[in-house]
N, C-alpha and C positions, 0 to 999 in steps of 0.2 A: 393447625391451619397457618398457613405464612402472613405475614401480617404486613400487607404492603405499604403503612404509614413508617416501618425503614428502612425503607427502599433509600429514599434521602441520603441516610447516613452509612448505610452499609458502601451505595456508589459512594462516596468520597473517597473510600480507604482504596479504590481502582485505579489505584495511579502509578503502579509500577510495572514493572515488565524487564525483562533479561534478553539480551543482545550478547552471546557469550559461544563460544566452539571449541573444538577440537578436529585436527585434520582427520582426515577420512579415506579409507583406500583408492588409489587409483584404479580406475576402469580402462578397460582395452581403447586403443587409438583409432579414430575411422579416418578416411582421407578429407582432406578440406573440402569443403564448399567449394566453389566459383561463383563469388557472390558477384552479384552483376551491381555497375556502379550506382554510388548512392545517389539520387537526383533529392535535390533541398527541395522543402515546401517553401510555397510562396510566404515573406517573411511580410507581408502586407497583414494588417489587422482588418480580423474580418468585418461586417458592420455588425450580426449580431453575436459579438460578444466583448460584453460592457468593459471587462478585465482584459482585452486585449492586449491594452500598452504594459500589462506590467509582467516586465522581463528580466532576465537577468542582468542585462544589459541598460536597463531603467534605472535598478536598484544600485550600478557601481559595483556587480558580481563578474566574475567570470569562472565560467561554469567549470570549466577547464582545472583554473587552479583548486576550484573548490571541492572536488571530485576526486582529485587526486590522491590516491589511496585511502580514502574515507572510507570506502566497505572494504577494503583488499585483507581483509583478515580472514583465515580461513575458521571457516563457522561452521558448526552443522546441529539441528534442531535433533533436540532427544529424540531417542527410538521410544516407543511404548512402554518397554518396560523402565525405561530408566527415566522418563519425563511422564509420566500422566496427566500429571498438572501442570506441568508450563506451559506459561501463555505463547513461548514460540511453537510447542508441539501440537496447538490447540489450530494454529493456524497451516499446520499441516496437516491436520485430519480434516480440515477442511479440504486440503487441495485433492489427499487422496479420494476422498468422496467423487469428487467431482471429475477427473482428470485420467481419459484415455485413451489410449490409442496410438499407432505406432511411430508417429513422429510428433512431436512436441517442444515448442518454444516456449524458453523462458524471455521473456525481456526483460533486460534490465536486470540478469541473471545476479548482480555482485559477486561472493566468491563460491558462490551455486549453493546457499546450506542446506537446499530442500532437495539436491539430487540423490541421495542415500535411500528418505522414505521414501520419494517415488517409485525408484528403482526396486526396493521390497515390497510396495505393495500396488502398485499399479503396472497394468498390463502398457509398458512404456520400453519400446523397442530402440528408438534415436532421442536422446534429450539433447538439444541445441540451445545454444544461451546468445545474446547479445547485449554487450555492456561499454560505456562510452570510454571507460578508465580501464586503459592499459595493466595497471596492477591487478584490477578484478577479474577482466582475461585471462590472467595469465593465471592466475587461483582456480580459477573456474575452470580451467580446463584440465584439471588432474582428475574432473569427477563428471564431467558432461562430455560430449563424443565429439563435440565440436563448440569453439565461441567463434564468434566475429564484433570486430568493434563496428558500434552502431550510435550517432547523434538522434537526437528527437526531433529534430528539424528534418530530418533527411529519408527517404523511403524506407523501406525494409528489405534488405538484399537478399529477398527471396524471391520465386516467381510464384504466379497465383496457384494458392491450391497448396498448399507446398505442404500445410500442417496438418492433422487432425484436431489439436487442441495448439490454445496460444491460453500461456497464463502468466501472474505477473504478482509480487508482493511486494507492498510497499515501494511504487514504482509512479505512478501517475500523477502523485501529489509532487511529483518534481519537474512534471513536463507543463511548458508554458501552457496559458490558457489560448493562446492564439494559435497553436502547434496542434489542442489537445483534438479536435475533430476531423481533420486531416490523419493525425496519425491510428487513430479508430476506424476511421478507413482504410487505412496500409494493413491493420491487422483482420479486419476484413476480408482483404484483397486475397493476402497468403493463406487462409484458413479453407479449405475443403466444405464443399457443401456439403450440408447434415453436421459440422464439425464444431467443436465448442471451444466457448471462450470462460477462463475460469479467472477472478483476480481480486485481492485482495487492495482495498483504497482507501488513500490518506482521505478521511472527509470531515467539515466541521466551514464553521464561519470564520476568516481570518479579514480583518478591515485592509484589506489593500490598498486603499482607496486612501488611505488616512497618513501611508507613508510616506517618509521626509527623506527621499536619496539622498540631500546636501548634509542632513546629520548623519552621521557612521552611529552615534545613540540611540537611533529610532527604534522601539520595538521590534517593529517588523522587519524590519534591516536587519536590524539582529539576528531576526526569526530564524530569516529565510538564508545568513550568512554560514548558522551554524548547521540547519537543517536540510539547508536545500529547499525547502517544501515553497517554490514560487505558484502552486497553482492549486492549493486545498477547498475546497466547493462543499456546497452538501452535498447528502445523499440525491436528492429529487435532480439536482443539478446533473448530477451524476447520469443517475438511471436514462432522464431525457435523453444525452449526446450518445448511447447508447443505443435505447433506442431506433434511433435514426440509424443505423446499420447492421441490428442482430436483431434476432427474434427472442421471444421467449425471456426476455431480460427480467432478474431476479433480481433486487438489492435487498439485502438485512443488513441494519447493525449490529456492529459488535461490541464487545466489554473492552476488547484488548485496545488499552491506551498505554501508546511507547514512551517509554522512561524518557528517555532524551528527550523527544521532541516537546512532549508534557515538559521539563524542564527548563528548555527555549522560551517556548508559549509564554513569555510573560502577558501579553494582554492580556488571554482568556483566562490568566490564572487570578486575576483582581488583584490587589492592592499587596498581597501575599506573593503576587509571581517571581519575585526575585531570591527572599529570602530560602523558599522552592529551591528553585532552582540550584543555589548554593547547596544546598545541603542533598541532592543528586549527585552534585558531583563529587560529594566526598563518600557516598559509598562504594564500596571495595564490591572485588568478583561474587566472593559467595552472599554477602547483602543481597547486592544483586540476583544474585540465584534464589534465595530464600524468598526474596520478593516477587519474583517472576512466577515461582512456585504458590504463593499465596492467590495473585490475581489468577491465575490460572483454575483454581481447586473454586475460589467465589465468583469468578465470572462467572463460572457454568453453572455452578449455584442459582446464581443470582438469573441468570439468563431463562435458564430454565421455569422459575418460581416468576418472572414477570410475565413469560410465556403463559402463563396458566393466569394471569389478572386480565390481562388483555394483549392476546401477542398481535398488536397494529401499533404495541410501542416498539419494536422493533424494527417495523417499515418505515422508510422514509417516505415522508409526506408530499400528496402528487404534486405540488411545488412549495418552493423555497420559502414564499410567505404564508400558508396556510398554518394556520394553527388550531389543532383541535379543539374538540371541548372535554376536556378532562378534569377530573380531579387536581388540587395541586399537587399530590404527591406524583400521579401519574405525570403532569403536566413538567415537574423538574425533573422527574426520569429523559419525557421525552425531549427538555428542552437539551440537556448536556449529550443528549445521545446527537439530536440533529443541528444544535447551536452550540456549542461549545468544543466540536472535535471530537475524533475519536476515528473507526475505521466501519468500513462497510466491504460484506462479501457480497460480490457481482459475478452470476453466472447470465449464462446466454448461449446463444445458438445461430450458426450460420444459416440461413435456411437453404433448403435440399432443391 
């Protein structure tokens, strides 16, 4: 029988993950889009949401230079037989679970690493991508049938109806909080009725609240300098804005905690977050690989085995301050899952 007093210390050892590719063949050309022009959202904060003001533009970012060939590497997530256990292949058996039908956006495509599996195992006729940085277009289009460049402030240059599915990984946790309900409504907008929304998201408690633009020191400055990640939420937060324009909306936690960003993180890491983080950046590719490989084989592990103690430690909680009654073992599972970061899959449905 599993013994759920360690659970504790097995999550600890969940802290790595592989961010690593190989080019991938090119796919036949289709003709461009006509994307019609991009109209900006109102750049006014809304009243309710509390994190409104914190922007790239708050913090002394600009997104622009920040973005600037940060993903343009070309990647592409194992096939089955050659990744079973990595944790990037783990989140593309999620996407094929989910993900059908005969046009399909990515947003926020980078340099497309998930167009291969789709392509072999999902019934996916047109995969289209949109992504803000010039380099990752231009990657992503050896292997998608079309990119366009696309801001998060700005509509979606599609017309309504346009998609069967809209999905998205590791993609939200960089779009502002003031931006983030407006543009859930753009993807809304473009998706076909009866049509789904599949996405993988950055989620966890980040003190926004707490940071110093006038230090270039400040943790969170840091965070979000090296990450990107200006707009990480819980789950429950999540699932809400949601809500409010799909049906059917599904959120689970997941195991898979990204290397990098876990390395940034110094708040959430305590008092240990730096010394962390140093020693991330000194492992090499195949570290990398072999560690990507381990989280991947004990996530599921482990996922599985907490599924069978209580799987409502894997829901996020119907809001942000709710805290169950659990055990403590249960209780530090569930606090690192919905307080401490980590990722949540979100599916949903346009309704018909």
């Amino acid at each position: 029988m599993f013994d759920h007093h360690r659970i504790p210390r097995a999550i600890a050892g969940l802290v790595w993950r592989l961010r690593g590719g190989r080019s991938i063949p090119r796919v036949p050309e289709f003709a461009c889009l006509e994307a019609p022009p991009q109209e900006s959202f109102d750049d006014s904060i809304p009243s309710d949401e509390p994190l409104g003001h914190v922007t790239y533009d708050y913090l002394g970012i600009d997104p622009r230079v920040l973005y600037a060939n940060k993903f343009a590497v070309p990647e592409i997530v194992p096939t089955a037989s050659a990744g079973r256990f990595d944790a990037d292949y783990a989140r593309a058996r999620f996407l094929t679970r989910h993900i059908s039908g005969g046009r399909v956006l990515d947003l926020g495509c980078g340099s497309g690493p998930y167009a291969r599996v789709l392509r072999e195992q999902c019934r996916v006729a047109t995969l289209i991508g949109v992504d803000m940085d010039p380099a990752c277009a231009a990657a992503a289009k050896r292997t998608y049938d079309e990119v366009l460049p696309f801001e998060c402030r700005r509509r979606l240059p599609f017309p309504d109806g346009h998609f069967d599915a809209v999905f998205s990984v590791d993609f939200f946790g960089h779009v502002e909080f003031r931006h983030k309900n407006a543009l859930i409504a753009e993807i809304a907008r473009v998706t076909r009725c009866g049509g789904i929304s599949v996405h993988a998201i950055e989620a966890g408690e980040v003190d926004y609240q707490s940071a110093d633009p006038s230090n270039p020191d400040d943790p969170i400055v840091r965070y979000v300098r090296q990450e990107g990640h200006i707009g990480i939420e819980p789950g429950s937060k999540i699932r809400h804005r949601w809500q409010s324009r799909f049906a059917d909306v599904r959120v689970e936690s997941s195991f898979l905690f990204p290397l990098a960003p876990l390395g940034g993180l110094e708040p959430s890491l305590g008092a240990q977050g730096g010394t962390f983080a140093s020693i991330l950046g000194e492992l090499g590719p195949r570290e990398r690989r072999a560690a990507s490989i381990c989280v991947g084989f004990f996530g599921e592990y482990l996922k599985e085995a907490i599924a069978g103690i209580n799987a409502d430690l894997l829901v996020p909680p119907a809001a942000a301050d709710v805290v169950p009654n659990l055990d403590s073992a249960q209780w530090l599972v569930w606090r690192l899952f919905h307080r401490n970061g980590g990722l949540v899959y979100l599916t949903c449905r346009q309704p018909a």
